[in-house]
C-alpha positions as CSV (number, residue, x, y, z in Angstrom):
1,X,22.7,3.2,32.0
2,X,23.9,1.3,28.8
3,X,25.8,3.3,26.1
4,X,22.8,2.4,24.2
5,X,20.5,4.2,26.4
6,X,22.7,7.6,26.4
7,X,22.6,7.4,22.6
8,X,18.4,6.7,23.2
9,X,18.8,9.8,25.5
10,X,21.0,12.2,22.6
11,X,18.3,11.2,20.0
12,X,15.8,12.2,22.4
13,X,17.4,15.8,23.2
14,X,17.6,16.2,19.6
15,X,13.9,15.9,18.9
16,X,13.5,18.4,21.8
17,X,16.0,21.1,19.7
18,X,14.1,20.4,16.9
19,X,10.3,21.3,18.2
20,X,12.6,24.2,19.9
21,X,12.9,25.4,15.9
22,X,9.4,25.0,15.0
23,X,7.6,26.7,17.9
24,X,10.7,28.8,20.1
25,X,10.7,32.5,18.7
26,X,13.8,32.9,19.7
27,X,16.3,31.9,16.7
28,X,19.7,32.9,17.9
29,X,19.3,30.8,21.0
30,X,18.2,27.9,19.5
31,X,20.9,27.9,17.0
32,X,23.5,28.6,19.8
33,X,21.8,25.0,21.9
34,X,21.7,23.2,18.4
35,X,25.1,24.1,18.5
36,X,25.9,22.2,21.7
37,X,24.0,19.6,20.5
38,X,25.9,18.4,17.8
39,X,29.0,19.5,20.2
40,X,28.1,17.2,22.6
41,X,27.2,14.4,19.9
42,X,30.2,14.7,17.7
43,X,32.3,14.3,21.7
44,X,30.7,11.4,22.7
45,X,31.1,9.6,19.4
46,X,34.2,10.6,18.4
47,X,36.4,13.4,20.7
48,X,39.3,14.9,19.6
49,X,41.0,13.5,16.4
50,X,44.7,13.3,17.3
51,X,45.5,14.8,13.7
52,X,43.7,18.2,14.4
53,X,45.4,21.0,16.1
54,X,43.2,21.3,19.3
55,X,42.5,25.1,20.3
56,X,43.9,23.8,23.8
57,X,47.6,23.4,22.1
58,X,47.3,27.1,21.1
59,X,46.4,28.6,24.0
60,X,48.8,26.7,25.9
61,X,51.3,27.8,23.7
62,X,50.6,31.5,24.0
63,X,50.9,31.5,27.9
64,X,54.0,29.4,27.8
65,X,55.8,32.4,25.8
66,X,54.3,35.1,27.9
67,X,54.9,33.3,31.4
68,X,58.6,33.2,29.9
69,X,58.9,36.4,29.1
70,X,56.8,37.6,32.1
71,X,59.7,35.5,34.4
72,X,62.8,37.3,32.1
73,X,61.3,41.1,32.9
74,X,59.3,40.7,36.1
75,X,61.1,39.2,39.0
76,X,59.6,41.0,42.6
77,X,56.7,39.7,43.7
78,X,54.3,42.4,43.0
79,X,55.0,43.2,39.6
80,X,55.2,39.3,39.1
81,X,51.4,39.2,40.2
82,X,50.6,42.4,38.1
83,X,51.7,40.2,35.2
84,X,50.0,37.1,36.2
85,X,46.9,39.7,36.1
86,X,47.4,41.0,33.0
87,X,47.8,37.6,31.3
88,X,45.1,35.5,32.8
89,X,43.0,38.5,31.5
90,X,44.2,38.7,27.7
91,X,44.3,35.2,27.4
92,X,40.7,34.6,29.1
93,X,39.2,37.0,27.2
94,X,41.2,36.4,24.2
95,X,39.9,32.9,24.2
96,X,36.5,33.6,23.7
97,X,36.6,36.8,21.7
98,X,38.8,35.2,19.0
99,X,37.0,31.8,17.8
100,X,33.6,34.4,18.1
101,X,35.0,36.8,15.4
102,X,36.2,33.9,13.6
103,X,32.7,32.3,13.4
104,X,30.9,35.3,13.0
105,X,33.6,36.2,9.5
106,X,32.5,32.4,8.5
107,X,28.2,32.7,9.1
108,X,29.1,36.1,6.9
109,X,30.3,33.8,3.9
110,X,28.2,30.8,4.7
111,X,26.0,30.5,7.6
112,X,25.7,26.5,8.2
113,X,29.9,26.9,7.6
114,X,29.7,29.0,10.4
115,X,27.7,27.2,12.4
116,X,29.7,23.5,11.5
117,X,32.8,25.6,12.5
118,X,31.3,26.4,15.4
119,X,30.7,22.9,16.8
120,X,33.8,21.5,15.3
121,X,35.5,24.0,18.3
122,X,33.6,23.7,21.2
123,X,33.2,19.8,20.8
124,X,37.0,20.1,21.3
125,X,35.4,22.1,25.3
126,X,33.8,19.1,25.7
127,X,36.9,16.2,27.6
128,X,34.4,13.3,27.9
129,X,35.5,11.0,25.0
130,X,39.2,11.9,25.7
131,X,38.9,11.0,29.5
132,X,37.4,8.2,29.1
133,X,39.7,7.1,26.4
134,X,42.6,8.3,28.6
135,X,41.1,6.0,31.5
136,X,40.6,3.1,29.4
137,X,43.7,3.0,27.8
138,X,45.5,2.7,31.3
139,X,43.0,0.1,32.2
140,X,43.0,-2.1,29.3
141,X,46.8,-3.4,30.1
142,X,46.1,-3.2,33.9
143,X,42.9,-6.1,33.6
144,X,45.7,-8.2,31.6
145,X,47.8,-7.5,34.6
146,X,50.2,-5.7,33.1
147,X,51.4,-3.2,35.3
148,X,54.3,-1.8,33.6
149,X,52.7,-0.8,30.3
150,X,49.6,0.7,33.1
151,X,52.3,2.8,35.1
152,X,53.8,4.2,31.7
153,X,50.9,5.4,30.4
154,X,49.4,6.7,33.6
155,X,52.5,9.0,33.9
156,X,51.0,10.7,30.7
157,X,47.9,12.0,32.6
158,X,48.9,12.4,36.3
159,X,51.5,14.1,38.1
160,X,53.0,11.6,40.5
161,X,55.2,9.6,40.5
162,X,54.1,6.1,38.7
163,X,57.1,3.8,38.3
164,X,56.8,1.7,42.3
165,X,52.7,2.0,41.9
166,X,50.8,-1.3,43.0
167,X,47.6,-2.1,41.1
168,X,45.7,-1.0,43.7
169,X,47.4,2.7,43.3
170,X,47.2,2.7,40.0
171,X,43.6,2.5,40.5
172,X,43.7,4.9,42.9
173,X,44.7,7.7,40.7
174,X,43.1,7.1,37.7
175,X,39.8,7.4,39.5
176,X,41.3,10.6,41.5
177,X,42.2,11.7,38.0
178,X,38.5,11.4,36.6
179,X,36.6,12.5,39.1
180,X,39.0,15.5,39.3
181,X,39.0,16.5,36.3
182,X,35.3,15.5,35.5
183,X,33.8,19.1,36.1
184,X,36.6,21.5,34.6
185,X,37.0,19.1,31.9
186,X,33.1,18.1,30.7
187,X,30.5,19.5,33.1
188,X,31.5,23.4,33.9
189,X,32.2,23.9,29.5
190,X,29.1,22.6,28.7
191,X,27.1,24.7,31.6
192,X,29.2,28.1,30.1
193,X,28.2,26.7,27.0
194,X,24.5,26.9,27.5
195,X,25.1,30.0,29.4
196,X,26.0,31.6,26.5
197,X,23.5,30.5,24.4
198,X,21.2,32.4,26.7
199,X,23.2,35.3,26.7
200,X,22.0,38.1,23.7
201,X,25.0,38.6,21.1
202,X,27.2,36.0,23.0
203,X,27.5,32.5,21.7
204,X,28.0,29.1,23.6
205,X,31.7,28.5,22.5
206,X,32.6,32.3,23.3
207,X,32.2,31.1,27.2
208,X,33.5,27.7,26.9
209,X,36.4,28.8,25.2
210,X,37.3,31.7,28.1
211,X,36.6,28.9,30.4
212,X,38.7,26.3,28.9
213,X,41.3,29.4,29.0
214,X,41.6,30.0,32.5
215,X,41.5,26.0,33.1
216,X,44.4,25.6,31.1
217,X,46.2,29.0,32.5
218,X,45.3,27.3,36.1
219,X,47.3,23.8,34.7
220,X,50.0,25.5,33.9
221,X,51.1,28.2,36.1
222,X,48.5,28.0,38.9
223,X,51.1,26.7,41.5
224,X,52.2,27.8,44.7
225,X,56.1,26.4,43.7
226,X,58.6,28.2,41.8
227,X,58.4,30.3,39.2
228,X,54.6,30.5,39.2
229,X,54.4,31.5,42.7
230,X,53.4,34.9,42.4
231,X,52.7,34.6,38.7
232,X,50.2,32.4,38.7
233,X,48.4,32.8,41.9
234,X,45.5,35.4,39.8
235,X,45.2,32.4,37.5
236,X,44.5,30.0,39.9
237,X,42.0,32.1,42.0
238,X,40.2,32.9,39.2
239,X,40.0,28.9,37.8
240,X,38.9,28.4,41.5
241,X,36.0,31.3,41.3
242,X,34.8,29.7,37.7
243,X,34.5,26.8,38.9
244,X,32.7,26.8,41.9
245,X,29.6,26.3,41.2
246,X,29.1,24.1,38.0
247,X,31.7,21.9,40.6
248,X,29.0,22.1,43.3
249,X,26.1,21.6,40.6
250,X,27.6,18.2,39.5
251,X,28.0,16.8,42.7
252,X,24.4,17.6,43.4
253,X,23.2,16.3,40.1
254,X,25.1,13.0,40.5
255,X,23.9,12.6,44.4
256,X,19.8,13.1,43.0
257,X,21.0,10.1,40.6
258,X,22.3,7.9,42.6
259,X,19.2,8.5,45.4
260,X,21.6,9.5,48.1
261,X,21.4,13.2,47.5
262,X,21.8,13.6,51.7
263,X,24.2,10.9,52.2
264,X,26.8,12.4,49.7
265,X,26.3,15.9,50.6
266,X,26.9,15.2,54.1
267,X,30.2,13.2,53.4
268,X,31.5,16.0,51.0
269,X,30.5,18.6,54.1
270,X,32.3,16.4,56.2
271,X,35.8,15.5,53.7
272,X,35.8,18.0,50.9
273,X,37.3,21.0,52.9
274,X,40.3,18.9,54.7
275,X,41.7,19.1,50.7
276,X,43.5,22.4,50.0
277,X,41.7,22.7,46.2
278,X,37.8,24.1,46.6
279,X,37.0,22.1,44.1
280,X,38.9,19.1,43.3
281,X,38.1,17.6,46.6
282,X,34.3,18.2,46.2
283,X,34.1,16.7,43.1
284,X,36.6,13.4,44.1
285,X,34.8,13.5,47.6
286,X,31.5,13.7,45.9
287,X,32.4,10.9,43.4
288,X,34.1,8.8,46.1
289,X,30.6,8.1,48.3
290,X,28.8,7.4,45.8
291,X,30.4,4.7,44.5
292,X,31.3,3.4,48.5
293,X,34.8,3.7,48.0
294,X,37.6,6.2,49.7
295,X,40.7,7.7,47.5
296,X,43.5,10.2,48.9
297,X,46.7,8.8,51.2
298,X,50.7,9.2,50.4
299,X,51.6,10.0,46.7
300,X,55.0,10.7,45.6
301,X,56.3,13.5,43.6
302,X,59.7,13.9,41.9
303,X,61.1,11.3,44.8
304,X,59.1,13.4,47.8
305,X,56.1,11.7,49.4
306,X,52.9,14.1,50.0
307,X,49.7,13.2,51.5
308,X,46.1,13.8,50.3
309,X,43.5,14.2,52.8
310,X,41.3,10.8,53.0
311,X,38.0,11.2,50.8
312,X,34.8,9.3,51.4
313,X,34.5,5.9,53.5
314,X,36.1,2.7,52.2
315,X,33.1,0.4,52.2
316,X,34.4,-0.8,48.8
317,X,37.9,-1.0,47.4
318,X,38.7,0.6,44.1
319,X,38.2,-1.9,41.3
320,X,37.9,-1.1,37.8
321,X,34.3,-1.4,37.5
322,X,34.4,1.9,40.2
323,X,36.2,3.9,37.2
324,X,34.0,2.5,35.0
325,X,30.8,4.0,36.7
326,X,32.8,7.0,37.6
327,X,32.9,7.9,34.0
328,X,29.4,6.5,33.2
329,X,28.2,9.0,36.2
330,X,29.8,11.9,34.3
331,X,28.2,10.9,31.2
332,X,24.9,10.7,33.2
333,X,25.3,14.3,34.5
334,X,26.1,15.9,31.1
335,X,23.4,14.3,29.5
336,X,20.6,15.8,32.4
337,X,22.3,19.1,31.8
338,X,21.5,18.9,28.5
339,X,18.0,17.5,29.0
340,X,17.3,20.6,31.3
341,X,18.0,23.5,29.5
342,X,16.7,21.6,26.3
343,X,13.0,21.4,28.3
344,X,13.8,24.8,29.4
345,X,14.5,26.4,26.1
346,X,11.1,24.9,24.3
347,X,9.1,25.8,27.0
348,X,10.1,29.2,26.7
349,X,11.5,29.6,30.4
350,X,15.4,31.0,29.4
């Protein structure tokens, strides 16, 4: 599929939301999918301006100063984990609560102000311009062979060691890095998106905002290493929990695309669970046969080698084309997902 074809398919969506206003009785969910509409339009042509604070950065900022003052007062193990608790629930539920109340004070003044605020913050959900710029931008200097420039600015986005890496592991973990983060980062915040557009009195960014939350809280302190250990270990359960299923949903939707729905499901059944993560190796397992290539093996961290279970069978070796259509196959799913609950909401099914 061509980028001119996914803008063919955006345009078509769009039409869809628009018979949704003229025959769908129910308003408030149509507004809430027009919202992810333009969401998903204003990600996929331009993402997140680098000049705009990004709600990310804020949330981040408010569990770095309670994980630091949760590791000054809390030091045993249980009350460590009774703060880990405590947090992942305020700042979860303070993510979504808070950009609601905000929009809802803004419709009050003006609605479409309301609504154009709205999509403004849960385009910045929405990782699929960012990734792919993210994976472009350490490819560009890599086809020029270039691998110094490729190694610095793959440091920015993984968290192993880059400075010895071979082109051939540089290519390794930019795919690992965009088929891992492919679901927390595009699919699972659009499908808690739509979720709560069908939701009554909830709207789509209230979810995709809570989810976004525990992603980032799972980033941050989800480890099992010191000082998160015990701190951290609610926050990474729950991230885990959330996203379990759209995880499991993507893989499926990108096995029916690619024809080989039994095929992949049978190599994730087979590699998926040898990685310690529920999720991450799903979705780089799922990734990895469909495109005929393997990823995993020895990466080094802070000077100390660790290995990642083998993924998928190595019919083909990584090239750059294999990130390319790793990204193109994210695009692919995100825009069915949007098709679906598009058809679903004009025929009256949600």
């Amino acid at each position: 599929m061509s980028v001119k074809r996914g803008k063919e398919i955006i345009i078509f969506i769009s039409l869809f939301t628009t018979l949704a206003f003229k025959f769908y009785p129910y308003k408030i969910q149509v507004i809430g999918y027009t919202v992810i509409i333009f969401a998903a339009i204003l990600d996929y042509f331009i993402g997140d301006p680098i000049y705009l604070l990004h709600p990310v950065q804020v949330i981040g900022w408010v569990i770095s100063y309670f994980a630091k003052l949760a590791n000054t007062f809390y030091h045993d193990p249980i009350s460590q984990r009774l703060a880990g608790v405590v947090l992942s629930i305020i700042v979860v539920i303070g993510s979504g609560i808070v950009p609601q109340v905000i929009i809802h004070t803004t419709e009050s003044v003006n609605l479409f102000l309301g609504i154009g605020l709205q999509v403004v913050i849960l385009s910045s959900c929405f990782a699929g311009r960012s990734l792919r710029n993210a994976a472009i931008e350490v490819l560009k200097p890599l086809e020029k062979g270039d691998l110094s420039t490729a190694r610095y600015i793959l440091r920015n986005y993984v968290g192993r060691d880059t400075e010895n890496l071979t082109k051939t592991g540089i290519l390794r973990a930019t795919l690992e890095t965009v088929t891992e983060n492919a679901t927390d980062g595009v699919i699972a915040p659009l499908l808690y998106a739509i979720l709560g557009a069908i939701i009554p009195g909830v709207e789509p960014v209230t979810l995709a905002m809570a989810y976004k939350a525990s992603s980032t809280l799972d980033s941050m302190i989800g480890y099992l290493h010191e000082p998160y250990t015990h701190l951290g270990w609610f926050s990474a359960n729950l991230e885990d929990r959330l996203t379990w299923l759209p995880c499991r949903l993507n893989i499926l939707t990108l096995s029916i695309i690619a024809r080989k729905p039994m095929a992949v499901w049978q190599i994730c059944c087979r590699d998926a669970k040898k990685d310690p993560s529920p999720n991450s190796g799903w979705s780089e397992c799922g990734y990895a046969s469909i495109l005929g290539v393997q990823v995993g093996g020895i990466n080094w961290y802070n000077g100390t080698a660790k290995y990642k279970p083998l993924l998928g069978d190595p019919t083909h070796p990584i090239t750059t084309k294999s990130i390319y259509q790793a990204l193109d196959l994210t695009r692919y799913s995100f825009f069915v997902w949007l098709g679906i609950s598009s058809l679903l909401l004009v025929f009256g099914k949600i």
